[in-house]
Structure formats: structure tokens, C-alpha cells
VEXPAKOL-697810 format. One record per residue (C-alpha): residue in three letters; x, y, z. Coordinates in steps of 0.05 Angstrom, whole numbers, padded with zeros to 5 digits, always signed. Example, Ala and Ser with C-alpha at 12.3 -4.5 7.8 and 13.67 -1.06 7.14 Angstrom:
<nodes>
Ala+00246-00090+00156 Ser+00273-00021+00143 
</nodes>
This chain:
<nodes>
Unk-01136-00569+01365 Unk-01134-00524+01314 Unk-01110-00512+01231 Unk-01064-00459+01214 Unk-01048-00441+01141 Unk-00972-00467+01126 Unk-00930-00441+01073 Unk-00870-00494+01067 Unk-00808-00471+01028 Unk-00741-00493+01008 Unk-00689-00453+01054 Unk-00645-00448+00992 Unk-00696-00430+00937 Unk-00757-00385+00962 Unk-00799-00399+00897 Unk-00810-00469+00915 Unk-00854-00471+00969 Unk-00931-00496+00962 Unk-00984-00478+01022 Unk-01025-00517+01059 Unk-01080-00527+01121 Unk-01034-00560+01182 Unk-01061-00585+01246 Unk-01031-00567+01307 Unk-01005-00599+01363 Unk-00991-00544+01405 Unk-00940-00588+01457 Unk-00902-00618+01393 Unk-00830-00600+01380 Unk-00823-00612+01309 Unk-00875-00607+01240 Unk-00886-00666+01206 Unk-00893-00661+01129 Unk-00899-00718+01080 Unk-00840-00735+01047 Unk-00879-00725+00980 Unk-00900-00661+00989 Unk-00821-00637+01009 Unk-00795-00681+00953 Unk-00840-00650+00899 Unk-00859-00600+00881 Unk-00805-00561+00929 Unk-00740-00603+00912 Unk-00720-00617+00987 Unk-00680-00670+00976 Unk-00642-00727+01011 Unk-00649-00709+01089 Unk-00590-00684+01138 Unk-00563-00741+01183 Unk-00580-00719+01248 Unk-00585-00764+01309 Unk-00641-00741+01345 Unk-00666-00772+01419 Unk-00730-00816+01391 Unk-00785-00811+01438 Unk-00821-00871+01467 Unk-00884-00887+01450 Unk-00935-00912+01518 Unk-00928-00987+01483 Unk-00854-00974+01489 Unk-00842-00972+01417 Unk-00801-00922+01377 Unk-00820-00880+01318 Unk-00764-00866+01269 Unk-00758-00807+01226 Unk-00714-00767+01180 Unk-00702-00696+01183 Unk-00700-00636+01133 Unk-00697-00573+01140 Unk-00753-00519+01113 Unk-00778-00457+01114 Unk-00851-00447+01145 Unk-00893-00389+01150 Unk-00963-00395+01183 Unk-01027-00351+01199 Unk-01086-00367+01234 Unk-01155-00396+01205 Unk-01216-00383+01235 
</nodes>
């Protein structure tokens, strides 16, 4: 595994964004941000309702989640 730089903005309003160190999962299909950090200080409000299939877990549980959209931008750390 690995960190990558992130810059995450609003898709409607480039000069909220903030930046931050990531870890990635290079087999994952979607980024996970806390709700928080796309709440404040980038104003990504209330999230789309979206069904999406919700994996299984290997205990055979299920993880629900929301989903909103942003921007992201990353580079590579060393």
C-alpha cells in the first residue's frame, strides 16, 4: 500500500476543495472520505440517492454507505 496526495473538490464550486494524504487500495472501486471533511469545509451537501450493489463482507455482513459526488486530483508521494 501506498499514500497519494488528494485534492478533493466540490464539482460545482472549484474553490472549495482542501488536500490531503489518502491510502490506497489499489483493487477498490470507490474513495472513501469522511463525511466531515465533504460536509465542511467544501459544502458537499446532502448525498445523491443511488442504489448501489453492497458488497458482502467474509462474516456475511453488509456495509452501508451514502454517495456524493467529488472532484479528486492525486499525485504520487514518495
Amino acid at each position: 500500500m501506498f499514500q497519494v496526495n488528494v485534492r478533493v473538490a466540490n464539482p460545482h464550486d472549484a474553490a472549495r476543495f482542501f488536500d490531503e494524504k489518502f491510502w490506497v487500495d489499489t483493487g477498490a472501486l470507490y474513495t472513501f472520505v469522511p463525511e466531515d471533511r465533504l460536509q465542511q469545509p467544501i459544502n458537499i451537501m446532502p448525498p445523491l440517492r443511488v442504489v448501489l450493489n453492497t458488497p458482502t463482507l467474509a462474516a456475511g455482513s453488509r456495509i452501508a454507505s451514502q454517495l456524493r459526488l467529488a472532484a479528486t486530483r492525486t499525485t504520487r508521494t514518495q
